[in-house]
C-alpha positions as CSV (number, residue, x, y, z in Angstrom):
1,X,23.4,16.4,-21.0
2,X,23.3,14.9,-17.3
3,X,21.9,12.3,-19.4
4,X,25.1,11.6,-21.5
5,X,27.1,11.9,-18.4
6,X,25.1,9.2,-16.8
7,X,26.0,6.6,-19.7
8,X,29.3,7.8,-20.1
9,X,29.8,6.7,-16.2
10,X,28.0,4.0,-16.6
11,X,30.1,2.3,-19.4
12,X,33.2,3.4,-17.2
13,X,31.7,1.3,-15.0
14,X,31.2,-1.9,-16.7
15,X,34.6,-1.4,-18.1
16,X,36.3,-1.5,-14.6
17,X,33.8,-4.3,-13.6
18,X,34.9,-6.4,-16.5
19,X,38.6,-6.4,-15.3
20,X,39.9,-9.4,-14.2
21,X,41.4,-8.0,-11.3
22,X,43.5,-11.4,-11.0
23,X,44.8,-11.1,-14.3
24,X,48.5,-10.5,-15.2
25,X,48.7,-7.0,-17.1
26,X,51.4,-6.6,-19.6
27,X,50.8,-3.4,-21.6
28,X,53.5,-2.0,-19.7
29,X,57.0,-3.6,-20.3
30,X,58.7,-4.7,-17.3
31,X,61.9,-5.0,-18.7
32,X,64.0,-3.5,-21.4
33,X,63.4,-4.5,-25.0
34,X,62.4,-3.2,-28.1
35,X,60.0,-0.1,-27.0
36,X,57.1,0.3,-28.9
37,X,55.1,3.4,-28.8
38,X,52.0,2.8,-26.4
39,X,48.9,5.1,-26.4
40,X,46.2,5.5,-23.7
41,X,43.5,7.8,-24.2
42,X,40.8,9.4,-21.7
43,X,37.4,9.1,-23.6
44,X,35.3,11.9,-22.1
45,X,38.0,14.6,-22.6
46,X,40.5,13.0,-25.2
47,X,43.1,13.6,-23.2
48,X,46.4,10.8,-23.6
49,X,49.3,9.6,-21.9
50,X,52.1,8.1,-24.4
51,X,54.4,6.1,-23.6
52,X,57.9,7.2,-26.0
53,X,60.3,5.3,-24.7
54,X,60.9,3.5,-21.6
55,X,61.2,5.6,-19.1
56,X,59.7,8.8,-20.6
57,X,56.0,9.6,-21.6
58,X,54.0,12.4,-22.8
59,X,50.9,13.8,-21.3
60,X,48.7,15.2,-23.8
61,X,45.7,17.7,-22.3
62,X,44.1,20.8,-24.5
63,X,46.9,20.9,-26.9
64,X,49.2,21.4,-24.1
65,X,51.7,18.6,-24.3
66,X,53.8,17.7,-20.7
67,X,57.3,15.7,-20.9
68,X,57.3,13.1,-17.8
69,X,58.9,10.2,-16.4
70,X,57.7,7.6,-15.3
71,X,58.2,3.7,-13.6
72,X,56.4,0.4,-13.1
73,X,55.7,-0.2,-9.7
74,X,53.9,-3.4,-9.1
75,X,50.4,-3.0,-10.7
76,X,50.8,0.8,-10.8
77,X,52.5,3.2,-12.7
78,X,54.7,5.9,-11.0
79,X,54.5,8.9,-12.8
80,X,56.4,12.1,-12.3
81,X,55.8,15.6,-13.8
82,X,58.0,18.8,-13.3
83,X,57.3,22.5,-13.5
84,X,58.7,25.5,-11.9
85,X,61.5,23.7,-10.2
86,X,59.1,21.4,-8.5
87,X,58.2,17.6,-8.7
88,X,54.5,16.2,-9.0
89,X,54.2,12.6,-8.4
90,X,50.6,10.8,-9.6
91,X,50.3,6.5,-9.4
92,X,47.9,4.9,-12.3
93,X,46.4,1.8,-11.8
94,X,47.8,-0.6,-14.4
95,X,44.7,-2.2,-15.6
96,X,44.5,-4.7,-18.8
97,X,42.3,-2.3,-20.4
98,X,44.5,0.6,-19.9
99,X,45.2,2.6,-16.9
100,X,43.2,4.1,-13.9
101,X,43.9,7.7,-11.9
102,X,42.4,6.3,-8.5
103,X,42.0,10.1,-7.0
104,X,39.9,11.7,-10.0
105,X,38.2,8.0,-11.5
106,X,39.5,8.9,-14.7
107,X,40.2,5.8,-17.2
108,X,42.7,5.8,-20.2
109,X,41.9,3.2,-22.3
110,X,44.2,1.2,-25.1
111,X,43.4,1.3,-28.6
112,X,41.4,-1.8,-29.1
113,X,39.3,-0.9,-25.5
114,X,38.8,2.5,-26.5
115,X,37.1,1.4,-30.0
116,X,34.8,-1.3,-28.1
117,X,34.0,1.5,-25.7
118,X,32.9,4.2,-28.3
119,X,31.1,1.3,-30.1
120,X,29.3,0.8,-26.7
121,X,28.7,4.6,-26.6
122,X,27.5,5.3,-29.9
123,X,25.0,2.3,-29.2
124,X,24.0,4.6,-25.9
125,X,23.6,7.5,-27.9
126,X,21.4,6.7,-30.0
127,X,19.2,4.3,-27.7
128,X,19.3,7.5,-25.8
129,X,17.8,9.6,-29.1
130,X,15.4,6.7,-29.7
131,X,14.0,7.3,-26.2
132,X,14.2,11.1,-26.2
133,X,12.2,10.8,-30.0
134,X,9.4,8.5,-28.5
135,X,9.1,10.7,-25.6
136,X,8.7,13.6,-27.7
137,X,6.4,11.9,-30.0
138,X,4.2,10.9,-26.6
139,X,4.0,14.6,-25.5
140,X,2.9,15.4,-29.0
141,X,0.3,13.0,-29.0
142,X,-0.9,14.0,-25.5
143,X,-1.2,17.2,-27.0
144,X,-3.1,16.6,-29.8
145,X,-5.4,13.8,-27.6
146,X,-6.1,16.4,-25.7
147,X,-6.6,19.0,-28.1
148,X,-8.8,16.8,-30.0
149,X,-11.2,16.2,-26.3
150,X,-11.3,19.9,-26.1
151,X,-12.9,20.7,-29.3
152,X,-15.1,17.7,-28.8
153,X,-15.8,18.9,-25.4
154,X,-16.5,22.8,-27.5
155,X,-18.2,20.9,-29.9
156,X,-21.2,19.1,-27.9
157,X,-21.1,21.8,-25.3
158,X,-22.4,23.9,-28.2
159,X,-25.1,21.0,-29.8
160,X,-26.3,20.9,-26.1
161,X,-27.7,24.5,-25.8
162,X,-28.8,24.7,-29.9
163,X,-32.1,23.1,-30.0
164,X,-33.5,21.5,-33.0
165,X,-37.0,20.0,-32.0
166,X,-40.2,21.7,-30.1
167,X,-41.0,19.3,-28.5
168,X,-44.3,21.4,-26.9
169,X,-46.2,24.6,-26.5
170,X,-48.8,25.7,-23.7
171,X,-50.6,29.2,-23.7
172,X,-52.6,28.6,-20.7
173,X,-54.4,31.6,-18.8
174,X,-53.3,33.1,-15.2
175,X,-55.2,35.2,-12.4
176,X,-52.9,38.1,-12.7
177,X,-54.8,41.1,-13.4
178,X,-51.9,43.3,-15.2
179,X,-52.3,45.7,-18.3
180,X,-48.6,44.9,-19.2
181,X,-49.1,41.3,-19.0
182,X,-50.8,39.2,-22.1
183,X,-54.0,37.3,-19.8
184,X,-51.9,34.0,-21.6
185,X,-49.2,32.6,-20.4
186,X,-47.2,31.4,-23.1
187,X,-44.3,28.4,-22.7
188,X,-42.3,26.7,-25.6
189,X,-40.7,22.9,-24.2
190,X,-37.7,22.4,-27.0
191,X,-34.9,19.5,-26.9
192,X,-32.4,21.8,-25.0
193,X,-33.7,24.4,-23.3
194,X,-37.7,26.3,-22.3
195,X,-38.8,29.5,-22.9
196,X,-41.1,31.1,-20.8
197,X,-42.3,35.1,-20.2
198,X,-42.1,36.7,-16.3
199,X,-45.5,37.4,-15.3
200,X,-43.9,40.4,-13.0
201,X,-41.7,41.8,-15.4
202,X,-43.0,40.9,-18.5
203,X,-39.8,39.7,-19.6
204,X,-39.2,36.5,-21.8
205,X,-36.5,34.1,-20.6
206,X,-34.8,31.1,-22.0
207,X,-33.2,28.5,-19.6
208,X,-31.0,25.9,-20.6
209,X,-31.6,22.7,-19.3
210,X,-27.6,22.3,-18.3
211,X,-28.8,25.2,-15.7
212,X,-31.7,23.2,-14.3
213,X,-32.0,21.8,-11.1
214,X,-35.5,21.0,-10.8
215,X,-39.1,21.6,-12.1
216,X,-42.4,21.2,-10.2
217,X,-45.6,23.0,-8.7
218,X,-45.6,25.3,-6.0
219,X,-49.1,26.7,-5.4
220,X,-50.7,28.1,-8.6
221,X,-47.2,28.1,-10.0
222,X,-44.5,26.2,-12.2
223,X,-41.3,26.8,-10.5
224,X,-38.4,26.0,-12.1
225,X,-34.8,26.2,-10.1
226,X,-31.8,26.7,-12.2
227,X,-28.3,27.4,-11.1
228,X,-26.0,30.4,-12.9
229,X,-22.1,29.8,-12.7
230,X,-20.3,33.3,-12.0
231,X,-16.1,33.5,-11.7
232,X,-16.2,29.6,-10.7
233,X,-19.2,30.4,-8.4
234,X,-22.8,28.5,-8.9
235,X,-25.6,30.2,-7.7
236,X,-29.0,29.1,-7.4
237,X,-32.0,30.6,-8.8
238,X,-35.5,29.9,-9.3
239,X,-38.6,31.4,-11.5
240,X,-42.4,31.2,-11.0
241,X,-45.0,30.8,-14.2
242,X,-48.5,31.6,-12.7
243,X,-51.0,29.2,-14.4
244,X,-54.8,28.8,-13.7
245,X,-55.1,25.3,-13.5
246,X,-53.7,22.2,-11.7
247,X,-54.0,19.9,-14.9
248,X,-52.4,22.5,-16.8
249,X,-49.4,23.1,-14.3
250,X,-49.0,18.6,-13.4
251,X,-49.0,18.4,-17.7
252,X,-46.2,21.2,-17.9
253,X,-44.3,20.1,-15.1
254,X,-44.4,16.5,-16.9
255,X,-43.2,17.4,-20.2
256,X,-40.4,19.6,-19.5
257,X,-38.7,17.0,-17.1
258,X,-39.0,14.5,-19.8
259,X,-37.5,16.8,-21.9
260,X,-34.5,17.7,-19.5
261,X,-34.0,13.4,-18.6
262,X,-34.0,13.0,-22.8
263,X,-31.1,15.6,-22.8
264,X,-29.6,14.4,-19.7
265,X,-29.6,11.2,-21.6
266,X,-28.0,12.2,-24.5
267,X,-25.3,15.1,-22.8
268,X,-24.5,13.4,-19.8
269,X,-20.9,15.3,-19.7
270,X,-22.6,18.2,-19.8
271,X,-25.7,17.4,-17.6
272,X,-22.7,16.3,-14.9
273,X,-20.6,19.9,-15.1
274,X,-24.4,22.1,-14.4
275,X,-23.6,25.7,-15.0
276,X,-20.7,25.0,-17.6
């Protein structure tokens, strides 16, 4: 709406800037003659003044129609309306398009004016519901766009933590001495993630290489530091695998950082949003 109203003013404007100021303006007799009937309506509210004879018009506003008089007075037009006993006096600028109320800014234009200016309007309008369709058509698209980056986003998230290839297995032995606890320590290297058992708790973990932060020996261990993402929080972790040998803990540590730079490689959105 307020972008209707800012046309509508806007052709008002180039209306009264297209007046030749300088020219003379004749749609108002000056003299007595042969009176023909002369029209001048307000375009926003279709509101008219009509001239019926020479001295007398009609002002025409929400079916409400007001007898007045009025004069010429240089380039205005003196206009006087009664009601209740009282006189109201309003001057119009006489302009060749039609006629000007300088204290609201309202124009009333002549016939042939007022048809070029709905022509100009309708031409507006519809530029107006050409823009307001692309602009819808853009936020749709945005929508879908990013729709469409979402489920992709959904889509390789997933194919990042479903592996498809071993790429190794160990089952190396350890110096732990515990009933609970196979004497092997068994690890499976795959093209997303490794799987490993806790030599403490005899519990058998999988860690996604998107959690991974590093991999390398510590002692008689494999240590592997992962972080965990809780309520926008990361936190950083990190799990020992006890194995016997330094050759069999350098040949681990090897393979599974291969395997984490290959999937780095081929999810780097992923492998740049850890935790995710």
């Amino acid at each position: 709406m307020k972008t209707f109203q800012l046309i509508l003013l806007f052709l008002i404007a180039c209306f009264l800037s297209g007046c030749d100021r300088d020219k003379p303006v004749s749609n108002i007799p000056e003299k007595k003659s042969s009176f023909q009937k002369i029209i001048f309506t307000q375009p926003q509210s279709e509101s008219t003044i009509t001239l019926i004879s020479e001295t007398e018009c009609e002002i025409a506003n929400r079916g409400e129609i007001l007898l007045a008089e009025y004069s010429r007075q240089d380039n205005k037009l003196r206009v006087v309306t009664r009601a209740l006993g009282q006189a109201s006096v309003t001057y119009l600028e006489i302009l060749p398009e039609g006629l000007r109320d300088p204290s609201s800014g309202k124009v009333y234009l002549l016939p042939e004016p007022l048809i070029k200016f709905r022509e100009q309007m309708r031409i507006a309008q519809e530029a107006e519901a050409t823009r307001q369709r692309a602009e819808l058509e853009r936020i749709r698209k945005e929508e879908e766009d990013q729709k469409a980056r979402k489920q992709e986003a959904a889509r390789k998230l997933l194919e990042s933590k479903t592996p498809t290839t071993v790429l190794a297995t160990f089952s190396c032995p350890h110096e732990f001495a515990n009933p609970r606890i196979p004497n092997l320590q068994d690890i499976k290297v795959t093209d997303v993630d490794v799987t490993f058992r806790n030599h403490y708790g005899n519990r058998v973990y999988k860690i996604w290489y998107g959690y991974v932060s590093g991999v390398e020996r510590a002692n008689k261990y494999v240590m592997i530091a992962f972080k965990s993402r809780v309520q926008d929080c990361d936190y950083e972790s990190s799990m020992l695998i006890p194995f016997d040998t330094e050759e069999h803990r350098a040949t681990i540590v090897q393979e599974v950082n291969k395997a984490i730079a290959a999937w780095r490689t081929r999810f780097p959105e992923q492998a740049s949003h850890p935790g995710d």
